[in-house]
N, C-alpha and C positions, 0 to 999 in steps of 0.2 A: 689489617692493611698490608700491601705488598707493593715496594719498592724499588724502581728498577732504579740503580746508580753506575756513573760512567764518570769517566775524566780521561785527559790526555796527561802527558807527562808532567806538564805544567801543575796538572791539580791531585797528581799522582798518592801527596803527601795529605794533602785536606782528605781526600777520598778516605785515607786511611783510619783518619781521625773521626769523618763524619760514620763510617762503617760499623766504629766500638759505640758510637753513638746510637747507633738504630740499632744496636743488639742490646746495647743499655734499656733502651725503650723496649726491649720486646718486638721489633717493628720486623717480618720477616722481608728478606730484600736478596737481589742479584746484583752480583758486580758484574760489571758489561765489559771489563778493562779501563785501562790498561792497567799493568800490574808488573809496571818499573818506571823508572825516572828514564827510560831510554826515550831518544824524543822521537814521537808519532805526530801523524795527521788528525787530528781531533773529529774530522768530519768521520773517520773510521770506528769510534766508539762512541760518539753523541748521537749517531743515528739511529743505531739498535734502539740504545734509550728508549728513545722519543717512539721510534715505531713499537715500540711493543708496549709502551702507554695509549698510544693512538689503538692497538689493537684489543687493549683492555685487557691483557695479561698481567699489569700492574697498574695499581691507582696513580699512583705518581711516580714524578723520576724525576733526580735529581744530576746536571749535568753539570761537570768541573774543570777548569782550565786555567792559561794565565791570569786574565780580565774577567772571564765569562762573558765576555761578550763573543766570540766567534760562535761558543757553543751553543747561546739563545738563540742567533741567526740559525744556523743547522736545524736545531731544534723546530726551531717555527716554520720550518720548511716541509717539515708533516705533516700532514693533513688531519687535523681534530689536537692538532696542540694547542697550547697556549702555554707559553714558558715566560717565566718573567726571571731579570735577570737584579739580583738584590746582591746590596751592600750591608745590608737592617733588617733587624727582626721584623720592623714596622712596615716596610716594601713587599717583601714577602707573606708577611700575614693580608696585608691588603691585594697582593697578587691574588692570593686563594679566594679573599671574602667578594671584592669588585669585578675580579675579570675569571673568575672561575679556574686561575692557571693549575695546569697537571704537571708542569714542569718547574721546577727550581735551576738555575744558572749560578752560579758565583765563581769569583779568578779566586785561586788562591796566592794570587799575587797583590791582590786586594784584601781581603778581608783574612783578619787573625783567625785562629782556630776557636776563641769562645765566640765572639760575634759569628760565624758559619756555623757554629753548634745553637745558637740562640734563632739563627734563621731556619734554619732545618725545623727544628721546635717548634717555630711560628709557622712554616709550611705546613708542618705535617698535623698542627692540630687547627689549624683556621680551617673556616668551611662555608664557602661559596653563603652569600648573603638573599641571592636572588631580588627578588621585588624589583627596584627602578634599573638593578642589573641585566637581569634577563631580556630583555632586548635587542641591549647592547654586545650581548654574547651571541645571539641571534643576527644580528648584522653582521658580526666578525665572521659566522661561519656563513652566510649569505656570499660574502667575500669572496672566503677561501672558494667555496663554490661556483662563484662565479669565475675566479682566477682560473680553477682544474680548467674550465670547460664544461660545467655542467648544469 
């Protein structure tokens, strides 16, 4: 499995924590930035992310900030994402099993470092469930398609 991860300044410290984590696991990954507490635009490192999950250069990617909530917004503004933005192991693993999510969001102004270490875990090992789901991911990208223009 290969990992694209990103944050802005905000999630600058989680990133670091979550980084010894996916090397813990074995898990090969990219850091996208940022790479100081100096404060940036978020929109400038959550997009790589996400674009180079959308273009299947990595299975997943995981985006970090204050909330995680601007980054999920960004994030889901790629075309073939689906980011979900957890506070719980429990969200996060149901992000991957129910809505097929390729991206993880979390603030680290939110969530402590074991809870973000225990959601990563739940991301990175749940696995799309399909059956009454796959429809439903089928509409979503019917959407997005319809929204491009296409």
């Amino acid at each position: 499995m290969r990992v694209a991860i990103g944050s802005d300044h905000a999630g600058f410290a989680l990133k670091g924590e979550l980084c010894t984590l996916l090397d813990e696991l074995r898990v090969e990954y990219r850091d996208f930035g940022t790479y100081s507490e100096e404060t940036v635009d978020y929109p400038d490192f959550i997009a790589p992310v996400a674009r180079s999950v959308a273009r299947g250069d990595y299975e997943l990617g995981i985006v970090l900030g204050g909330s995680g909530t601007g980054e999920a917004i960004v994030a889901n503004k790629i075309r073939g994402i689906r980011c979900v933005e957890a506070a719980d192991p429990v969200t996060a693993r149901l992000g991957r099993e129910h809505n097929d999510a390729n991206v993880l969001s979390m603030g680290g102004r939110i969530v402590g470092r074991e809870v973000a270490r225990a959601c990563v875990r739940a991301f990175i090992e749940g696995e799309f469930a399909g059956g009454r789901h796959v429809p439903r991911i089928a509409k979503i990208s019917r959407i997005e398609s319809e929204e491009a223009g296409h």
